[in-house]
DOKENU-682246 format. One record per residue: chain; x, y, z of N, C-alpha, C, O, CB in turn. Coordinates in Angstrom, 1 decimal, always signed. Glycine has a CB too. Layout:
BEGIN
<A; <X; Y; Z>; <X; Y; Z>; <X; Y; Z>; <X; Y; Z>; <X; Y; Z>>
...
END
This chain:
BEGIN
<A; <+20.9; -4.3; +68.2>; <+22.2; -4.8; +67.8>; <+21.9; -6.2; +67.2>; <+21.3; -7.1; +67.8>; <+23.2; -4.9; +69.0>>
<A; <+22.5; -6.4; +66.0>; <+22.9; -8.0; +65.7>; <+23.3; -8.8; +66.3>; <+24.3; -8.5; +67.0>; <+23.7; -8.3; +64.9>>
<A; <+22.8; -10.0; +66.3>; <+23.4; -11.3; +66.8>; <+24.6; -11.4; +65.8>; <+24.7; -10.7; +64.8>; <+22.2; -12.7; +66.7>>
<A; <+25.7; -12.6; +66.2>; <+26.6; -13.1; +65.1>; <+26.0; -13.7; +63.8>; <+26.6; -13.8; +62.8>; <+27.3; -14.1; +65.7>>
<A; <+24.5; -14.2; +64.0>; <+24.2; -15.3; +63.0>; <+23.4; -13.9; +62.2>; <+23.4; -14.1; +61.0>; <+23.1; -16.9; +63.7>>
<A; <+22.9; -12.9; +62.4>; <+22.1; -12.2; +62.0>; <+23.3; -11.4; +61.3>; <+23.3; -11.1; +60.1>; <+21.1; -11.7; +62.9>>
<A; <+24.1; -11.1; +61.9>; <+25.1; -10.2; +60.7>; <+26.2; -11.0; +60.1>; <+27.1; -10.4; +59.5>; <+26.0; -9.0; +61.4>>
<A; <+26.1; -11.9; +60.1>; <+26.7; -13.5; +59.2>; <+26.0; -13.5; +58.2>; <+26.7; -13.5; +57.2>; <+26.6; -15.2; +59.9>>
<A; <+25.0; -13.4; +57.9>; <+23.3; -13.2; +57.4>; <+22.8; -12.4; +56.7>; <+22.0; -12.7; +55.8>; <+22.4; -13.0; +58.1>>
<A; <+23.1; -11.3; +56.9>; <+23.0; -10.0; +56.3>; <+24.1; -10.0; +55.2>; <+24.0; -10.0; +53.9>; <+23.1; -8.8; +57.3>>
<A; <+25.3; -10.0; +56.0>; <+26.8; -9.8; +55.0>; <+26.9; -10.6; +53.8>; <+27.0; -10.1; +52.7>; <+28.2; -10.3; +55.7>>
<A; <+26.7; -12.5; +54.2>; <+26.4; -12.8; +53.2>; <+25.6; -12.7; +52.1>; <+26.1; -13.0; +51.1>; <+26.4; -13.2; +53.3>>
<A; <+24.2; -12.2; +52.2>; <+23.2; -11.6; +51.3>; <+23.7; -10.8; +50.7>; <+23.4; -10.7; +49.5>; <+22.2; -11.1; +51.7>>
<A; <+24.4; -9.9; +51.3>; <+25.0; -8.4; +50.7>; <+26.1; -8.9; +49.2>; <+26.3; -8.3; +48.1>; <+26.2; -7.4; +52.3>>
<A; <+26.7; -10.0; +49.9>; <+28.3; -10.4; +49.6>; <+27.9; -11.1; +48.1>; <+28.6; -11.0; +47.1>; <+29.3; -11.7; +51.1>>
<A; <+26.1; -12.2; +48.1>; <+25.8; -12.8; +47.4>; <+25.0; -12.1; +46.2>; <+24.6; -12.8; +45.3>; <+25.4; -13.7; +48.1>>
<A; <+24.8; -11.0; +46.2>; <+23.8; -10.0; +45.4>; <+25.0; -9.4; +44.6>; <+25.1; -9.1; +43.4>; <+22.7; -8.7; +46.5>>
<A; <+26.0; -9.2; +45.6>; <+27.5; -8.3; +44.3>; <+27.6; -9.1; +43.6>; <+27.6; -8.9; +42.4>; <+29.2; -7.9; +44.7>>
<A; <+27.7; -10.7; +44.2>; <+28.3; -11.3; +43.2>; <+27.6; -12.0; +42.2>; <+28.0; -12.7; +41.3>; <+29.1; -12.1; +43.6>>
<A; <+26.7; -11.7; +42.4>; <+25.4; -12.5; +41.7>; <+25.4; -11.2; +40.3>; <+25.5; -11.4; +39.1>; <+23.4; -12.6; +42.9>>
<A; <+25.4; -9.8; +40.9>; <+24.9; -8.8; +39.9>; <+26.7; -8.8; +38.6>; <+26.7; -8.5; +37.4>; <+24.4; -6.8; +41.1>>
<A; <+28.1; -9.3; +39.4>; <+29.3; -8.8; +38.7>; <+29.1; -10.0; +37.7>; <+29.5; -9.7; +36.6>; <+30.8; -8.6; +39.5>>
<A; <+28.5; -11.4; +37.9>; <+28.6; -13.1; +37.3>; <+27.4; -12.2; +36.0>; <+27.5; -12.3; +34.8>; <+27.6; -15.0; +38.8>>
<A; <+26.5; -11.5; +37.0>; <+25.5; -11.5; +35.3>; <+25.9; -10.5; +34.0>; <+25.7; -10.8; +32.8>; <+23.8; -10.8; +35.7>>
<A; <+26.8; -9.2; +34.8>; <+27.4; -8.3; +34.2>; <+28.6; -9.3; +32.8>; <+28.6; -9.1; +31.6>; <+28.1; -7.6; +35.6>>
<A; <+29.3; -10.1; +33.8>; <+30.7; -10.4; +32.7>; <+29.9; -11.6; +31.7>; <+30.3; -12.0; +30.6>; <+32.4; -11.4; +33.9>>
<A; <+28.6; -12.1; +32.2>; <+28.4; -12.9; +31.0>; <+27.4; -11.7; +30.1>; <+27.6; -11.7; +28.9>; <+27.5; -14.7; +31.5>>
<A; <+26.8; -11.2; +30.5>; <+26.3; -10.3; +28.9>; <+27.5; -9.6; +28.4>; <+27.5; -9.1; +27.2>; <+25.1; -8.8; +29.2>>
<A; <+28.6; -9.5; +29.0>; <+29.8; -9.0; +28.1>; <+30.4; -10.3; +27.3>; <+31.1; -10.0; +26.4>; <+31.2; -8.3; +29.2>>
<A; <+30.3; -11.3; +27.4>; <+31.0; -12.5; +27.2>; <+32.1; -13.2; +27.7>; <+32.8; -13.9; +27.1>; <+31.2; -12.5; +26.4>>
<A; <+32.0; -12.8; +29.1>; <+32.9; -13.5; +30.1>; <+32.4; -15.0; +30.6>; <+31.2; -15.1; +31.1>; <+33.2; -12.5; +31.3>>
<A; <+33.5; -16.1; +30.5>; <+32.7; -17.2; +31.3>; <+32.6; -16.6; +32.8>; <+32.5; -15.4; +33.2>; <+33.7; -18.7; +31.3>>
<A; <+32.4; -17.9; +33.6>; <+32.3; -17.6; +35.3>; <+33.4; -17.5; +35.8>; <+33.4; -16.9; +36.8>; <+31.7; -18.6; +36.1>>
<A; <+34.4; -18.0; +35.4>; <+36.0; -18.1; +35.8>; <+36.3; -17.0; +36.7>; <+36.9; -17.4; +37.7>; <+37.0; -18.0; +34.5>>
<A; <+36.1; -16.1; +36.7>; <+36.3; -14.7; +36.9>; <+35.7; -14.6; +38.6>; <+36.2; -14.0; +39.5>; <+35.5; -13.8; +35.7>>
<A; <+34.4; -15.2; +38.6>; <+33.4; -14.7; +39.4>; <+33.6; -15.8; +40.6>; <+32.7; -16.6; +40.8>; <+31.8; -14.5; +38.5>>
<A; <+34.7; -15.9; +41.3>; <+34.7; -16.6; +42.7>; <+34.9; -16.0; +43.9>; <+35.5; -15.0; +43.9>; <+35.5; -17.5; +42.8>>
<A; <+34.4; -16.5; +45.2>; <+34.7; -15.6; +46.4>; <+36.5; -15.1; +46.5>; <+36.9; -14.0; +46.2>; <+34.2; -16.8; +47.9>>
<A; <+37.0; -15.9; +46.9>; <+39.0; -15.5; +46.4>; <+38.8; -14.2; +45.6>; <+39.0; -13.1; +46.0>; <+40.0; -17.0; +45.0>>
<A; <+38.3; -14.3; +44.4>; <+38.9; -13.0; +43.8>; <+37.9; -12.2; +43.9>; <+38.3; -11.2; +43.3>; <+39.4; -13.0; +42.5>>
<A; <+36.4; -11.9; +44.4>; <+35.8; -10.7; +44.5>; <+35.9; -10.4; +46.1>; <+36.0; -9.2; +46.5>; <+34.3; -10.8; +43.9>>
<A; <+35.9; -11.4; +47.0>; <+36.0; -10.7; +48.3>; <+36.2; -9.5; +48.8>; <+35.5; -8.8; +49.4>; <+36.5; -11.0; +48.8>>
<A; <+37.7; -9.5; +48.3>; <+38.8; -8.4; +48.7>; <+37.6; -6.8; +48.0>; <+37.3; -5.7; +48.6>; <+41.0; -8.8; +47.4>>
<A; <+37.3; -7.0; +47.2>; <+36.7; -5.9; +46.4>; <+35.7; -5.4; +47.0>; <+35.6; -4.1; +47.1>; <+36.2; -6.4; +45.2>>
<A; <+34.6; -6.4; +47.7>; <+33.7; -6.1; +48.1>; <+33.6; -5.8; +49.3>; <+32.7; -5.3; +49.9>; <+33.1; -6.7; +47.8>>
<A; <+35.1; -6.3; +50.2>; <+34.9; -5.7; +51.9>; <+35.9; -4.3; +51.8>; <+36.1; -3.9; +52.9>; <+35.7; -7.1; +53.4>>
<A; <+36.5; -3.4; +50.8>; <+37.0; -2.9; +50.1>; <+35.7; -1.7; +49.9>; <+35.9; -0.5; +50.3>; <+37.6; -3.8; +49.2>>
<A; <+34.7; -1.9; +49.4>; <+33.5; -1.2; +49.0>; <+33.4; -0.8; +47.8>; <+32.6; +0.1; +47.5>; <+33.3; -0.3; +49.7>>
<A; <+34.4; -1.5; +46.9>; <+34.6; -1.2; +45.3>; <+32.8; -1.1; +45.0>; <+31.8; -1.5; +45.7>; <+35.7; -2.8; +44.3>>
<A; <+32.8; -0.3; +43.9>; <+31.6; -0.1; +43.1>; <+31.9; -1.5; +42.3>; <+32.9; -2.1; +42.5>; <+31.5; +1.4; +42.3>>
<A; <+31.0; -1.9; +41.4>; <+30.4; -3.2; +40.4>; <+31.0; -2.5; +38.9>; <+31.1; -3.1; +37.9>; <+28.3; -3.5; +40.4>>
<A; <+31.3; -1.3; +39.0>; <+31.9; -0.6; +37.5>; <+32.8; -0.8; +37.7>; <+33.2; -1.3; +36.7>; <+31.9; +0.7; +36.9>>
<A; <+33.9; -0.8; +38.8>; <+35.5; -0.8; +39.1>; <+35.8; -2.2; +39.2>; <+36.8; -2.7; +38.7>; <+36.0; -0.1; +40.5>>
<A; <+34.8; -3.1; +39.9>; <+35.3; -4.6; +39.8>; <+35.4; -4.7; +38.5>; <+36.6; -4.8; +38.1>; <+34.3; -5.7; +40.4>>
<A; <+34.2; -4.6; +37.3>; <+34.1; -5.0; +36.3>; <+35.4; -4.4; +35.3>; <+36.2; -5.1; +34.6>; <+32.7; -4.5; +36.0>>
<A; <+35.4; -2.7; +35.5>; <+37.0; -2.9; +34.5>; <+38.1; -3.6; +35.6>; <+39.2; -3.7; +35.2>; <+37.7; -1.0; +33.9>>
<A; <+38.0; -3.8; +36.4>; <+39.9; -4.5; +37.1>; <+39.7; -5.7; +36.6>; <+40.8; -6.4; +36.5>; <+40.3; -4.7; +39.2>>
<A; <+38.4; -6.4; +36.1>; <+38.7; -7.8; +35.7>; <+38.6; -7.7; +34.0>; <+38.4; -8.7; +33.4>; <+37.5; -9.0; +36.4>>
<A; <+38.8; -6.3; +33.3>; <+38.8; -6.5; +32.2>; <+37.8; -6.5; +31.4>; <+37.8; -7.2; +30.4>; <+39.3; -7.3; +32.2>>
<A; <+36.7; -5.9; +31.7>; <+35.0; -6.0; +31.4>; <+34.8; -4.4; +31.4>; <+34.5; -3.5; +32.2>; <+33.9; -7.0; +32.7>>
<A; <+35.1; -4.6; +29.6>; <+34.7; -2.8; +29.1>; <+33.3; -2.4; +29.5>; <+32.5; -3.1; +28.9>; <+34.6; -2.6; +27.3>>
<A; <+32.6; -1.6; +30.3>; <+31.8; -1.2; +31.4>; <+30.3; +0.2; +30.0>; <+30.4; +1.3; +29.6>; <+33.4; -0.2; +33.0>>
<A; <+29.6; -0.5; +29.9>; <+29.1; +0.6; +29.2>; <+29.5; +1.2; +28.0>; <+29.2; +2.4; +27.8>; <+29.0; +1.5; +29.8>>
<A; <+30.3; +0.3; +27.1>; <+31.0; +0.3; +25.6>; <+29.8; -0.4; +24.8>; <+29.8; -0.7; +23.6>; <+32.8; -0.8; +25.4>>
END
């Protein structure tokens, strides 16, 4: 079993790789960063949204 600090630890890694991969996604589309803050991806990601569904809900034609 996890400690608190170890699954504080994990989640964030998890939480920091989505958002790392949706920030690289919207700028090869030509999105600034604006887009890419904890507030608005959270919900997405404790949600279990896929990185194609974040990407079109924020407006980021997905493989066009």
């Amino acid at each position: 079993m996890y400690s608190n600090y170890e699954s504080a630890t994990l989640w964030n890694t998890g939480f920091s790789s989505f958002k790392r991969r949706i920030d690289e996604q919207l700028q090869l589309n030509g999105f600034d960063d604006s887009l890419v803050d904890d507030e608005t991806l959270l919900p997405f990601y404790r949600a279990g949204e896929s990185e194609t569904y974040v990407l079109s809900a924020l407006g980021c034609t997905v493989g066009a």
